[in-house]
KOLGUKOL-880628 format. One line per field, with one value per residue (C-alpha): residue in one letter; x, y, z. Coordinates in nm, 2 decimals, always signed. Example, Ala and Ser with C-alpha at 12.3 -4.5 7.8 and 13.67 -1.06 7.14 Angstrom:
aa: a | s
east: +1.23 | +1.37
north: -0.45 | -0.11
up: +0.78 | +0.71
This chain:
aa: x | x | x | x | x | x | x | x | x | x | x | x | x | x | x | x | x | x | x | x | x | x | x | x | x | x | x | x | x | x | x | x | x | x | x | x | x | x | x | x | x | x | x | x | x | x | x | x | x | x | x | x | x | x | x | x | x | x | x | x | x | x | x | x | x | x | x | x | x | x | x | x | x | x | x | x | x | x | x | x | x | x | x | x | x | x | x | x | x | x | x | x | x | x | x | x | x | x | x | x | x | x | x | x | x | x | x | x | x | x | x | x | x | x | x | x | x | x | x | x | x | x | x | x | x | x | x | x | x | x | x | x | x | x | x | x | x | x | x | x | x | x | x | x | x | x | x | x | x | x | x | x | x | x | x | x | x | x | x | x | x | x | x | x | x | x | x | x | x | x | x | x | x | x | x | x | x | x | x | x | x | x | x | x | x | x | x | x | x | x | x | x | x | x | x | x | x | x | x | x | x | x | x | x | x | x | x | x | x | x | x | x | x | x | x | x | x | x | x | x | x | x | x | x | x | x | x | x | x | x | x | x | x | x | x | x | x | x | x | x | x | x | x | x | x | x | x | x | x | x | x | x | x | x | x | x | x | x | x | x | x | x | x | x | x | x | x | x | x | x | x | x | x | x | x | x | x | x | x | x | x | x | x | x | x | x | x | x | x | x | x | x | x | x | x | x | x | x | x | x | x | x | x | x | x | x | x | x | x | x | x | x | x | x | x | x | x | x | x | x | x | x | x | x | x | x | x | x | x | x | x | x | x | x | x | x | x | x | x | x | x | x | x | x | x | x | x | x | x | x | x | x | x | x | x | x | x | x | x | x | x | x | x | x | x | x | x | x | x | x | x | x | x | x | x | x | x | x | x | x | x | x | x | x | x | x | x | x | x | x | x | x | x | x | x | x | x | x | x | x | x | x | x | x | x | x | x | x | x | x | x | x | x | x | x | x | x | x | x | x | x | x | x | x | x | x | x | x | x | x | x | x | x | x | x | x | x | x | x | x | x | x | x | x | x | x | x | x | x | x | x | x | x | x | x | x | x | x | x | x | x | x | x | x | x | x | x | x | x | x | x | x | x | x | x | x | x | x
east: -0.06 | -0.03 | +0.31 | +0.48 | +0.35 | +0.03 | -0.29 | -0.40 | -0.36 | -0.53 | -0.44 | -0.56 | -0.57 | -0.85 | -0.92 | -0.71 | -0.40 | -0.29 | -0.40 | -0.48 | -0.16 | -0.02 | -0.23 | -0.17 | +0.22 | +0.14 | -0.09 | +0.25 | +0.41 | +0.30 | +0.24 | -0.01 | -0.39 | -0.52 | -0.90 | -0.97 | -1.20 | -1.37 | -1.55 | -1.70 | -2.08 | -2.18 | -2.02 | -1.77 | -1.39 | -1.45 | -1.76 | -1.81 | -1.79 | -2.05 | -1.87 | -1.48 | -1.39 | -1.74 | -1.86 | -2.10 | -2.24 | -2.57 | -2.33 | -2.12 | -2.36 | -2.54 | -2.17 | -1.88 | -1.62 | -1.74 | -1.53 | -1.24 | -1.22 | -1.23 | -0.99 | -0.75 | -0.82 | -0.71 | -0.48 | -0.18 | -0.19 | -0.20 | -0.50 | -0.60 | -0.80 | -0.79 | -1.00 | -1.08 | -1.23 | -1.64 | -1.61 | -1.82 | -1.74 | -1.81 | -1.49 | -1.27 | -1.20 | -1.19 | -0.91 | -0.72 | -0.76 | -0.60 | -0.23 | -0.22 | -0.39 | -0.07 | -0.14 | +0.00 | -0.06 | -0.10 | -0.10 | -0.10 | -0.09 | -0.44 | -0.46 | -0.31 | -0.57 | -0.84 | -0.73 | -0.74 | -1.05 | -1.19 | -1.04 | -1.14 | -1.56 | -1.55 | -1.41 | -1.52 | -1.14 | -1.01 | -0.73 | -0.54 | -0.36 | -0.29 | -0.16 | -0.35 | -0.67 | -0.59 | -0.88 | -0.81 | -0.98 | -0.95 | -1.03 | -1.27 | -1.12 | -1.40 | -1.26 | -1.54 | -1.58 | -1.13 | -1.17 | -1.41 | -1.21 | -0.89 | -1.13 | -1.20 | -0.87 | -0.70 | -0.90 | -0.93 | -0.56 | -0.52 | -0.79 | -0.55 | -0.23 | -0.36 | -0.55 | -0.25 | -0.03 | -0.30 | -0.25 | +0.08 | +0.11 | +0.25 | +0.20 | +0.36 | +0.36 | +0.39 | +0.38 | +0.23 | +0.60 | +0.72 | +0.49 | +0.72 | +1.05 | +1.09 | +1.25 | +1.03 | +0.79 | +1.03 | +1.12 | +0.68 | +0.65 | +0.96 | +0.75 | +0.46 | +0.66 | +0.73 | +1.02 | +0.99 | +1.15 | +1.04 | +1.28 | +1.09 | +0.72 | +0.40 | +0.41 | +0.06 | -0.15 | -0.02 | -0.01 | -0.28 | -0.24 | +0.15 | +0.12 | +0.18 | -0.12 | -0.16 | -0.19 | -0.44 | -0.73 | -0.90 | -0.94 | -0.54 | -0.57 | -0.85 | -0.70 | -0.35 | -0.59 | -0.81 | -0.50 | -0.30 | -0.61 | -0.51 | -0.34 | -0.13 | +0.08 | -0.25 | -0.07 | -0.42 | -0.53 | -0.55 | -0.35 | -0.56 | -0.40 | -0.66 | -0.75 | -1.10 | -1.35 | -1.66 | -2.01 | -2.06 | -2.43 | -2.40 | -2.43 | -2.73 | -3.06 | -3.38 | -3.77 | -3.99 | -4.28 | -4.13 | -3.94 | -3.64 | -3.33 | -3.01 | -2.66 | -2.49 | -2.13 | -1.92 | -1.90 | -2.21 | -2.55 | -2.64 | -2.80 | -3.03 | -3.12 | -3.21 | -3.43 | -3.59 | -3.66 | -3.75 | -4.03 | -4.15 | -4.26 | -4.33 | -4.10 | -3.80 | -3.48 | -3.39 | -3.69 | -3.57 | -3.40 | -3.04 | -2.75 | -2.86 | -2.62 | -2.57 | -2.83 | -3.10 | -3.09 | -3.15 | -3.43 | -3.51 | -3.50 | -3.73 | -4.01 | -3.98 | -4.08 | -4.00 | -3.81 | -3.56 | -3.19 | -3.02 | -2.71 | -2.62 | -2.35 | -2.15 | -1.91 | -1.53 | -1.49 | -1.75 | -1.68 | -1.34 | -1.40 | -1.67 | -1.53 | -1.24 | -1.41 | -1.58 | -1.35 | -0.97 | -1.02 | -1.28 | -1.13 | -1.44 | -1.71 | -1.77 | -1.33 | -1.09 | -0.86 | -0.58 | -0.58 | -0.62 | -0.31 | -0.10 | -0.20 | -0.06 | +0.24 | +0.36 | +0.23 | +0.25 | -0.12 | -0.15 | -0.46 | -0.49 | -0.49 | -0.78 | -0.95 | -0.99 | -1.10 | -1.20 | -0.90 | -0.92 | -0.89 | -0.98 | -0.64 | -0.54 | -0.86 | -0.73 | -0.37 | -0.55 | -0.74 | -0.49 | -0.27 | -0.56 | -0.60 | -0.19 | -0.27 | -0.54 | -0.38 | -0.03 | -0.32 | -0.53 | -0.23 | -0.12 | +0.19 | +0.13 | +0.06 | -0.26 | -0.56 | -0.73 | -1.09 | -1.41 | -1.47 | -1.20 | -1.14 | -1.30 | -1.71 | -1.62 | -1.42 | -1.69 | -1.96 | -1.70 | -1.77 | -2.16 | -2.14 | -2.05 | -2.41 | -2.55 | -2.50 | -2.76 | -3.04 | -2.97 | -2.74 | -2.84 | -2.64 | -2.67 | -2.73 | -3.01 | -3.16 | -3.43 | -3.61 | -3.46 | -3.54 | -3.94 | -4.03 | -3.87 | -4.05 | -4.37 | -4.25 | -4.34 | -4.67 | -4.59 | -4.73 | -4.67 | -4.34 | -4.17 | -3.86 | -3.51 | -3.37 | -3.03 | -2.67 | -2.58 | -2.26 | -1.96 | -1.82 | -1.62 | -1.55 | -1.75 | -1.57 | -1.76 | -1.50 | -1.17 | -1.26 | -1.02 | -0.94 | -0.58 | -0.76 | -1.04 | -0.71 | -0.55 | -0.91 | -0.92 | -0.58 | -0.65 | -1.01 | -0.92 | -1.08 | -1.42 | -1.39 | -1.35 | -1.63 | -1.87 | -1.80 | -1.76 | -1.68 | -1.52 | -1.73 | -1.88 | -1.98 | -2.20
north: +2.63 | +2.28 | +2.14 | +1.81 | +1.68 | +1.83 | +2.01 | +2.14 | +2.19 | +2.19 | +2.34 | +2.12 | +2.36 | +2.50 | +2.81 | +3.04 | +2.80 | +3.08 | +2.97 | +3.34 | +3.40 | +3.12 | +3.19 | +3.52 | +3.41 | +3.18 | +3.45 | +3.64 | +3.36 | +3.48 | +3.09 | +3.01 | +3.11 | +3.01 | +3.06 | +3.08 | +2.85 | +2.70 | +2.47 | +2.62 | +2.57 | +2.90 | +3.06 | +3.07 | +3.15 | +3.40 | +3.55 | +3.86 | +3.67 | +3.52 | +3.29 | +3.14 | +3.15 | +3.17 | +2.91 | +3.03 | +2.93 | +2.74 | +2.57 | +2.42 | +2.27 | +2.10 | +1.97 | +2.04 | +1.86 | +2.14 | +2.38 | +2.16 | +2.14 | +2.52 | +2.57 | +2.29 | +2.50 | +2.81 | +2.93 | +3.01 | +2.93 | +2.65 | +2.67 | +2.55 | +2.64 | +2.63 | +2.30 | +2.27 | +1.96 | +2.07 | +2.15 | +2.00 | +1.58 | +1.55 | +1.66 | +1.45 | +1.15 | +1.31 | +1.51 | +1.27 | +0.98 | +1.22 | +1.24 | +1.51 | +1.70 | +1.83 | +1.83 | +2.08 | +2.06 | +2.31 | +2.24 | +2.45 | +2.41 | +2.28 | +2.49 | +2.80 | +2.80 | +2.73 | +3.06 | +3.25 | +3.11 | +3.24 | +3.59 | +3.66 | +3.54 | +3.83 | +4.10 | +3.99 | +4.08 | +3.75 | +3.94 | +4.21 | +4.44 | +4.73 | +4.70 | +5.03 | +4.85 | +4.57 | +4.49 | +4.30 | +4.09 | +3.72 | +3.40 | +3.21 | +2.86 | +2.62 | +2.23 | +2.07 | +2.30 | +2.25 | +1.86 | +1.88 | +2.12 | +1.87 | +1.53 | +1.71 | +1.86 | +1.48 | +1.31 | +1.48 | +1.45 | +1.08 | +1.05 | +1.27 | +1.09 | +0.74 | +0.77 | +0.91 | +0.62 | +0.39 | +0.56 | +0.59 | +0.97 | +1.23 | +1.58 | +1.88 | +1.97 | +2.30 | +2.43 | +2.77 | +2.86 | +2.78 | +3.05 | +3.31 | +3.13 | +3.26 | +2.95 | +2.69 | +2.91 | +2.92 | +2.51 | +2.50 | +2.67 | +2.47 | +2.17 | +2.23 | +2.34 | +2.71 | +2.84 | +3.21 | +3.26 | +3.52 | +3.77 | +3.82 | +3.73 | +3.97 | +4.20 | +4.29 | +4.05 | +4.07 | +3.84 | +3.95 | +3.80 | +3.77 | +3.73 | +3.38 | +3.15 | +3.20 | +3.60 | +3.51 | +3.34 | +3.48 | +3.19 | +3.04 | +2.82 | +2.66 | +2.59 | +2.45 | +2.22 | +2.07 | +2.09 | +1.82 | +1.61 | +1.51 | +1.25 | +1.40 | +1.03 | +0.84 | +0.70 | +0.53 | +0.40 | +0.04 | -0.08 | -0.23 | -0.42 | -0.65 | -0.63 | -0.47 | -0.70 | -0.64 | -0.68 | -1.05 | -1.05 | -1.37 | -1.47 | -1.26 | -1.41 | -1.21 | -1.35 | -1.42 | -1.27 | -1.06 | -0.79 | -0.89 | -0.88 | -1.07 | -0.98 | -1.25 | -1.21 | -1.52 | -1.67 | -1.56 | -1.74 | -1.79 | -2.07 | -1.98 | -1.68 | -1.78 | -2.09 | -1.80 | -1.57 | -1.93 | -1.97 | -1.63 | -1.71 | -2.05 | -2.20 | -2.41 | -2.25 | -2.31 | -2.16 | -1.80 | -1.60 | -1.70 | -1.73 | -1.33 | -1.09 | -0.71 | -0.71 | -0.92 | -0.79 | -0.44 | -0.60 | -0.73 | -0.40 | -0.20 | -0.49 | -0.47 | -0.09 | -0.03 | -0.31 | -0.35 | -0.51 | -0.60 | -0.82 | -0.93 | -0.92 | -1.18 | -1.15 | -1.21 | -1.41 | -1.65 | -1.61 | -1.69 | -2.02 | -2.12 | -2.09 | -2.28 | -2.56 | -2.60 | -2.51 | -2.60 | -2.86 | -3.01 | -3.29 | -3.42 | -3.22 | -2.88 | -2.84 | -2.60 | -2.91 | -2.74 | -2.48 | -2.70 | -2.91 | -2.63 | -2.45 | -2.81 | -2.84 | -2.49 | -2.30 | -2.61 | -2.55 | -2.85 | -3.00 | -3.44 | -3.48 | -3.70 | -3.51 | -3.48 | -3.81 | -3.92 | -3.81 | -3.44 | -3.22 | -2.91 | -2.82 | -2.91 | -2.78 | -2.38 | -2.42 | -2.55 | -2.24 | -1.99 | -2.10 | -2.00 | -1.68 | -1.61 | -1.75 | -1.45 | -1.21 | -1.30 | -1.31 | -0.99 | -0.84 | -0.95 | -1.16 | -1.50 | -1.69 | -1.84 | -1.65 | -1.45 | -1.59 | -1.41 | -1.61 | -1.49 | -1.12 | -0.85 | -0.78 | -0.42 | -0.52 | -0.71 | -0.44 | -0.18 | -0.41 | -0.40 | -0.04 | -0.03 | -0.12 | +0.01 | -0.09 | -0.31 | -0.05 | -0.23 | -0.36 | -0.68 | -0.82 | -1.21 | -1.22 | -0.96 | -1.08 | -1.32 | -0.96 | -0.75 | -1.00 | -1.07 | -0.66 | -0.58 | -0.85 | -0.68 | -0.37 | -0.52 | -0.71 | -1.04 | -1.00 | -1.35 | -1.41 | -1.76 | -1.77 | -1.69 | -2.06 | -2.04 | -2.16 | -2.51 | -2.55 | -2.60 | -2.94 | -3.08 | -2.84 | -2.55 | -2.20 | -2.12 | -2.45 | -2.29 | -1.90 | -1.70 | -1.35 | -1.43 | -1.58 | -1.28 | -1.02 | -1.23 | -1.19 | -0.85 | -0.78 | -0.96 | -0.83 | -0.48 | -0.33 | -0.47 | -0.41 | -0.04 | -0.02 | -0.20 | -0.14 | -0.48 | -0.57 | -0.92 | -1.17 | -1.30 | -0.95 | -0.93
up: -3.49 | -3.41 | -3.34 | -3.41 | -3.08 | -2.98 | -3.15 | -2.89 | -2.47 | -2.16 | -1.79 | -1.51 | -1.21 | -0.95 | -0.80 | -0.65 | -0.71 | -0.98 | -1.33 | -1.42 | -1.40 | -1.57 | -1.84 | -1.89 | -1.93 | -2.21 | -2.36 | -2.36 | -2.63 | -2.98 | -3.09 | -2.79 | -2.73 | -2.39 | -2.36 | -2.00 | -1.89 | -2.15 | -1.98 | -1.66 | -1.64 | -1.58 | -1.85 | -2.13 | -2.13 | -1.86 | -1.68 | -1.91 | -2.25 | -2.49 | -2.75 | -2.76 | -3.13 | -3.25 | -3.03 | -2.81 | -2.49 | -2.59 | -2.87 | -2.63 | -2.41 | -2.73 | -2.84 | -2.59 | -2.87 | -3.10 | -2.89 | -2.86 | -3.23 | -3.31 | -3.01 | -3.25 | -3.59 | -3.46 | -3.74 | -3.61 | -3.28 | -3.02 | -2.84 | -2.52 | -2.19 | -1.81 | -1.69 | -1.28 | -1.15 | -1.12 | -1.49 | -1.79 | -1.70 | -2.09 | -2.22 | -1.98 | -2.14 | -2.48 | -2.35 | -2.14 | -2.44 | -2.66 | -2.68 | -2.91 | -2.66 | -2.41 | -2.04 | -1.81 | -1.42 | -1.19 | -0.83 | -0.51 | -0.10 | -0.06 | +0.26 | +0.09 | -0.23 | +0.07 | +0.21 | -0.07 | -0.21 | +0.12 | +0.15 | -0.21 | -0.13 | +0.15 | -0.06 | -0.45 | -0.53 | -0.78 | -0.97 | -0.86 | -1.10 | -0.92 | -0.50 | -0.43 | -0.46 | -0.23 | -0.02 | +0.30 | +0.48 | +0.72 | +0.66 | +0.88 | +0.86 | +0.86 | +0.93 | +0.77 | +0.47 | +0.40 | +0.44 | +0.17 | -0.05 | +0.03 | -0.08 | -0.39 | -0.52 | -0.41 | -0.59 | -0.90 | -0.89 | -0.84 | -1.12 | -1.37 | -1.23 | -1.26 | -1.63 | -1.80 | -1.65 | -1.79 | -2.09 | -2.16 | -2.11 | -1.92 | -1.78 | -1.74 | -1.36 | -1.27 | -0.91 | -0.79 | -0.64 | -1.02 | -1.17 | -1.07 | -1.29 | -1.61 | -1.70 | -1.61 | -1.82 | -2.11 | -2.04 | -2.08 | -2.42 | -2.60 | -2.39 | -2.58 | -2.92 | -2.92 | -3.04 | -2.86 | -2.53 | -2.29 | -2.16 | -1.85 | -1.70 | -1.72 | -1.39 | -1.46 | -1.22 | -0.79 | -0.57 | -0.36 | -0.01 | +0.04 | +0.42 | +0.61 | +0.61 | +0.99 | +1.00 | +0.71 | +0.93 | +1.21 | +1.38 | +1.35 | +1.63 | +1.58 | +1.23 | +1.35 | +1.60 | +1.32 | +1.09 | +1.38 | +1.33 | +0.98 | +0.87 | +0.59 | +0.55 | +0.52 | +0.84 | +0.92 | +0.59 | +0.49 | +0.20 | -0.06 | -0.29 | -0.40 | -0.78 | -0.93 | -0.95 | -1.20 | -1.08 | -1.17 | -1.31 | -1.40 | -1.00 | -0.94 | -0.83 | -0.93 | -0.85 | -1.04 | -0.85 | -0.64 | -0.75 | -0.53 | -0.69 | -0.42 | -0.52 | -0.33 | -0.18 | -0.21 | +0.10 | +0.21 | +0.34 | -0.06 | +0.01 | +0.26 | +0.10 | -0.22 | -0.08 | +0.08 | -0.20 | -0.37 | -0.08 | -0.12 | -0.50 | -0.42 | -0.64 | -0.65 | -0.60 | -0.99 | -1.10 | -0.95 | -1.24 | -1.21 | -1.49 | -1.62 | -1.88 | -1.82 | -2.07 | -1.95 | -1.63 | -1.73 | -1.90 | -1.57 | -1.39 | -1.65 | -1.66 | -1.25 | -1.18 | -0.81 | -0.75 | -0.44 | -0.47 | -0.09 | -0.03 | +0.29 | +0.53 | +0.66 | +0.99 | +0.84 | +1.14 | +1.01 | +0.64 | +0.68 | +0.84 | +0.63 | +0.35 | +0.51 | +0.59 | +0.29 | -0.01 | +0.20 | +0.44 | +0.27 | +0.01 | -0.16 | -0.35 | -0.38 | -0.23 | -0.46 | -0.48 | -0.71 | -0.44 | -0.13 | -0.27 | -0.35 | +0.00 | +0.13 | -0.08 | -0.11 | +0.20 | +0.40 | +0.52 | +0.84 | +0.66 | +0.63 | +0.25 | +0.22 | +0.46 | +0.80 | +1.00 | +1.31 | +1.48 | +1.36 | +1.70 | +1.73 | +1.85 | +1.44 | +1.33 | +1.48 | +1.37 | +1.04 | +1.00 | +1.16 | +0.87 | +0.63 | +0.70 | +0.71 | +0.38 | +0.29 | +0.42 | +0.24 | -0.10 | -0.02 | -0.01 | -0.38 | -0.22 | -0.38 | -0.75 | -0.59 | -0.75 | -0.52 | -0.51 | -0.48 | -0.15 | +0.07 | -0.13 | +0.08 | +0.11 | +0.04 | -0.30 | -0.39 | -0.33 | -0.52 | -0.82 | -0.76 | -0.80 | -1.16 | -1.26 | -0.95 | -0.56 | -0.37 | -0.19 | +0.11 | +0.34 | +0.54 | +0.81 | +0.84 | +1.22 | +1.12 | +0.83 | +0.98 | +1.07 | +0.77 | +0.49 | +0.59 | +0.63 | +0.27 | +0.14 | +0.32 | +0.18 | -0.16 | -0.08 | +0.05 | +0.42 | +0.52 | +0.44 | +0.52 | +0.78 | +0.67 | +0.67 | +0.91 | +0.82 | +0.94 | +1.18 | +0.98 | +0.99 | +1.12 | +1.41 | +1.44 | +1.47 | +1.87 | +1.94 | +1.84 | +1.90 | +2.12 | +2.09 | +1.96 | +1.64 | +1.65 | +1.62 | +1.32 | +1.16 | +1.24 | +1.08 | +0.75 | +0.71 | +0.81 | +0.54 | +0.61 | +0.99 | +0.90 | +0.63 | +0.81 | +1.15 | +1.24 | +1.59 | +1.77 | +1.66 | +2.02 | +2.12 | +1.77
């Protein structure tokens, strides 16, 4: 029985946060049909049963929308099923793309559905219709075991939360406390079209662990210890507000020879690297495979069996001024000179605008650069018009991109490379591999002249993110 609005509708719950229950309520509607959980990989509907509306089993694991189509041409009713987050991935985005498909929420105390997902593993017991048969037993928390249960539920809900913004859709959210309201299930049925209104809610299934959370574990202190641990704010977490960025093939340098494939970070030693990997197949650096598509370098990958991807590492400390010297304060070739003049005219950036001369200091040349990265930071942080260039976004944005077509093997810090680089290229038969050539001094001034720890904690506070990813530590101690 589709309705005006929806042909069909899905719960989005997990275990124990009451979704037999809830089910069982909307069972009790004469225009609704939920189907337990249709999608669960080790069975169908529910552990005892072979087919969901003649769809069996084997059927829907040759064509999962086949199901979702019978559940839609039920006559009479509108059909749907309980979905948790480790079932069949297939039928997501066919589900969340569909706005006739009607989306109801259920969501419980993380720490609560732990418990109970524990307590019912000791005793077999998942439903309860009859308090005489209560078994009882304690939870043993475990802190490892809940922060991986917590991960899992979070971000299955920030997936469902931010896909239906991006789509222009919304849920129906439904607490565990609101199961027991009559209305909120009436105000769900009229929500997904029903005319029929409950006089009250099936008594058949108890709740079966009704005590506090703390008489519920037998280890509570140990619980409320790891428990203060947490940090339920994200107190600690870095903003990120910079903008996805894709995994730019088109900058990716493969050999010729070697099956070496160098996904550079901008703002990196590029240069170096790829005269290296040039060396290594003793050709020029323009003869290395540069310039690819997403298609020609899959090409690449299945005519290069075995081959090994790296990028490499560069402190932020040094990035930064790098590419400050060479893209900001620099006013002739190679300078963003929209950028540098609007970082002059609009941010009032202290650099000369031809330049800097012979009497550049290095007293300028710090305020110069100190004024950079309050620059960065104010643009990381999605607080100006000025675009927010691959060269000063974050390494860890950058390798986020990567990942979309698969994330460099390996890791390569710059002060380690001129090891790291010669034993993989061992790795894949070159055993006399040339030196890793070194980056030149930035000019005018290099950074060892203006370095202090004042400037090492502004460069710490804009490139927070990477200091935490990569465990970065002040700059003269690396």
């Amino acid at each position: 029985m589709p309705t005006a609005s929806f042909d069909y509708f899905v719960v989005f719950a997990e275990m124990r946060t009451g979704s037999n229950f809830l089910e069982t309520n909307l069972n009790a509607f004469d225009g609704l049909a939920c189907h337990g959980e249709a999608f669960n990989p080790h069975f169908i509907g529910y552990p005892n049963s072979t087919e969901i509306l003649g769809v069996t089993q084997a059927m829907r694991e040759a064509d999962p929308a086949r199901l979702i189509e019978a559940v839609k041409a039920d006559p009479g009713k509108l059909g749907g099923f309980r979905y948790f987050h480790d079932h069949d991935p297939r039928v997501l985005d066919l589900m969340l793309e569909d706005p006739r498909c009607a989306k109801i929420i259920l969501t419980r105390n993380p720490l609560d559905s732990y418990v109970s997902w524990k307590i019912a593993r000791q005793t077999g017991q998942w439903k309860l219709t009859n308090v005489k048969r209560r078994k009882e037993a304690k939870a043993q928390f475990d802190a490892a075991e809940f922060a991986v249960h917590v991960g899992a539920l979070q971000d299955f809900q920030v997936t469902l939360l931010n896909r239906l913004q991006a789509l222009g859709q919304t849920a129906f959210y439904v607490a565990y406390e609101d199961l027991q309201s009559l209305e909120v299930m009436n105000g769900l049925a009229r929500w997904l079209g029903g005319s029929q209104q409950l006089e009250a809610l099936d008594e058949s299934l108890k709740r079966q662990n009704p005590a506090p959370v703390l008489a519920k574990v037998a280890n509570p202190d140990e619980m409320q210890a790891a428990l203060a641990g947490m940090d339920r704010f994200n107190l600690t977490r870095t903003p990120n507000f910079e903008p996805r960025r894709g995994p730019a093939v088109p900058g990716y340098v493969a050999g010729v020879a070697t099956p070496l494939l160098y996904l550079p970070l901008k703002g990196g030693p590029e240069a170096g690297v790829v005269q290296w990997m040039a060396a290594l197949d003793h050709v020029a650096p323009e003869g290395l495979i540069q310039g690819m598509n997403q298609k020609q370098l899959r090409q690449w990958k299945r005519g290069n069996k075995g081959f090994r991807s790296f990028t490499v590492l560069r402190h932020p400390a040094v990035r930064a001024h790098a590419v400050f010297c060479r893209r900001i304060l620099n006013a002739g070739e190679g300078s963003y000179r929209q950028i540098r003049n609007t970082l002059r005219r609009q941010f009032k950036l202290p650099i000369p605008e031809e330049g800097p001369g012979a009497g550049y200091s290095r007293a300028q040349h710090r305020e110069a650069f100190a004024g950079f990265l309050e620059f960065v930071q104010a643009s990381l942080a999605g607080q100006t018009s000025v675009r927010l260039d691959a060269e000063w976004a974050t390494q860890s944005q950058a390798l986020a991109g990567f990942a979309e077509l698969g994330s460099p093997d390996l890791l390569i810090r710059e002060n380690e490379m001129g090891e790291d680089l010669p034993a993989l290229a061992r790795k894949l038969g070159r055993m006399e591999p040339g030196a890793v050539p070194e980056a030149g001094p930035d000019e005018p001034i290099a950074l060892a002249d203006i370095y202090d720890a004042d400037l090492e904690a502004l460069i710490a506070s804009v490139y927070q993110r990477d200091y935490l990813a990569f465990g970065f530590g002040a700059w003269r101690q690396e």
